[in-house]
N, C-alpha and C positions, 0 to 999 in steps of 0.2 A: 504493500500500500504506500509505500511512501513515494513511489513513482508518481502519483496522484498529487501530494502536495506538493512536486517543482512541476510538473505537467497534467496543465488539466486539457487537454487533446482527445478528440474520437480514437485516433488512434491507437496512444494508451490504454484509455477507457477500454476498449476491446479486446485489446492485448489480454487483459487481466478480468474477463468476463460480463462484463457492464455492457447494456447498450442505453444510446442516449432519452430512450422515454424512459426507462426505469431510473436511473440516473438522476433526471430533470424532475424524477415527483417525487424522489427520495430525499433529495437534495433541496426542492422548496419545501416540503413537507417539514424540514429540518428548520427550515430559512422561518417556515410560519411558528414554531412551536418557539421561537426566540423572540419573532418582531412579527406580533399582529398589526393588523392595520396599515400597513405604509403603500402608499400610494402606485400610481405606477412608474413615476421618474425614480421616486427611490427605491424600488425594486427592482429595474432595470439594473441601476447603478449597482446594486450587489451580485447582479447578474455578470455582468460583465465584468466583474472585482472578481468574481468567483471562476471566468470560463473567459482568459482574454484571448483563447483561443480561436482563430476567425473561423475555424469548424467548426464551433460550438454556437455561432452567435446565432446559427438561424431557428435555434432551437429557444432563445429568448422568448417569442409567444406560448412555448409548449409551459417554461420554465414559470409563466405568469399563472397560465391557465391552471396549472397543479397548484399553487401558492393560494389561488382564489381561491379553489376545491378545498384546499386542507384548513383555511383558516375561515369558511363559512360554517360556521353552528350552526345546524339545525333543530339544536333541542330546545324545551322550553324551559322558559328561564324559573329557576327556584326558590319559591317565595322565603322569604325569611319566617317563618312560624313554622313550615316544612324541614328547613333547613334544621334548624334548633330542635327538633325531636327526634 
C-alpha cells in the first residue's frame, strides 16, 4: 500500500487490485465520514489534492456523486425524549 500514498494513478491503483468506481466510493465515502456538508468547489479541491493524477480526474463526477450518496441520511431524525430512554 504505500505505492498508493506517493502514487495515486489508475495504473497503480490496478497494479495492486482497485478499480476506479470502487476506489472513488470508498474513498469519498471516507472523505464524507470526516467533512459532511462541503460544497462542490470544496470537494473538488480535495478531489484533486487526493488524485493529481490526470487519469484520475475524469473520475471527479463519479468521486462527487459517491460523496453525495454517502453523506445523504435518510433516517428520521431522533426526538430527544426517544433518545433519553
Amino acid at each position: 500500500m504505500d505505492l498508493l500514498v506517493s502514487e495515486n494513478q489508475p495504473e497503480t491503483c490496478l497494479n495492486v487490485g482497485l478499480d476506479c468506481g470502487t476506489c472513488m466510493r470508498k474513498a469519498a465515502a471516507s472523505v464524507g465520514a470526516i467533512c459532511d456538508g462541503l460544497n462542490s468547489q470544496g470537494l473538488m479541491r480535495i478531489f484533486f489534492e487526493m488524485y493529481p493524477s490526470q487519469g484520475c480526474h475524469p473520475m471527479a463526477p463519479v468521486f462527487e456523486s459517491a460523496y453525495r450518496e454517502a453523506t445523504t441520511c435518510e433516517c428520521e431524525p431522533v426526538l430527544a425524549s426517544a433518545a433519553a430512554a
